[in-house]
C-alpha positions in Angstrom: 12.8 15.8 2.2 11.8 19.5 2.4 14.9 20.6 0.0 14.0 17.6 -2.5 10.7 19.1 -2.3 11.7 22.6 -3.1 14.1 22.4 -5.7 12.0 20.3 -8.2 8.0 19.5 -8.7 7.5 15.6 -7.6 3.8 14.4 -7.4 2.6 13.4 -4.4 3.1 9.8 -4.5 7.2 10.3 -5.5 7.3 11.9 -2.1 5.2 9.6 -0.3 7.5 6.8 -1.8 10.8 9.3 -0.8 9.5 9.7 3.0 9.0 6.3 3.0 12.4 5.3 2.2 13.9 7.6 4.4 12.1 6.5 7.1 12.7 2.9 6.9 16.5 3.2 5.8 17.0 0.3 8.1 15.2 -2.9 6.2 14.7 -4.0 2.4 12.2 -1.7 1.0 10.3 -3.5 -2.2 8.0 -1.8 -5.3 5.3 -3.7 -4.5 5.2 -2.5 -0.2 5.9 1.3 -1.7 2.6 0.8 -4.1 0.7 -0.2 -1.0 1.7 2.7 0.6 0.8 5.1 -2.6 -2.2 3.4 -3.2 -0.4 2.7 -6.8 -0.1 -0.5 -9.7 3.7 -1.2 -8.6 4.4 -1.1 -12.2 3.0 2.3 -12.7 4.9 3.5 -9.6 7.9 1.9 -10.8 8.0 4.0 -14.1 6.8 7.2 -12.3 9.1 7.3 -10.0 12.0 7.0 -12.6 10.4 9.6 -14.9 10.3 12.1 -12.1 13.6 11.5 -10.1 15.7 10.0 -12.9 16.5 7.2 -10.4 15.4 3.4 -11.1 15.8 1.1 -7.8 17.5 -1.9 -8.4 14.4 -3.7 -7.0 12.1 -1.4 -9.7 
């Protein structure tokens, strides 16, 4: 996480979602359990989290 960190500006909630993943690699991760976590409307978190890693979940 350090080196996605480093090599471009994420806010802080695309790397609390991005730690979160990582960390629970092992079951079904949905938007709505990730905007718990961030404190964020899942479809706000959904559209930020493309916008700042060019990545869309197939579950966002």
């Amino acid at each position: 996480m350090s080196a996605l960190r480093k090599s471009k500006i994420f806010s802080k909630q695309v790397v609390l979602c991005v730690n979160y993943i990582y960390e629970n690699l092992h079951k079904k991760i949905t938007v709505e359990e990730l905007a718990e976590h961030t404190g964020l409307n899942a479809s706000y978190l959904s559209r930020l989290f493309e916008k700042e890693t060019a990545r869309r979940s197939r579950s966002m």
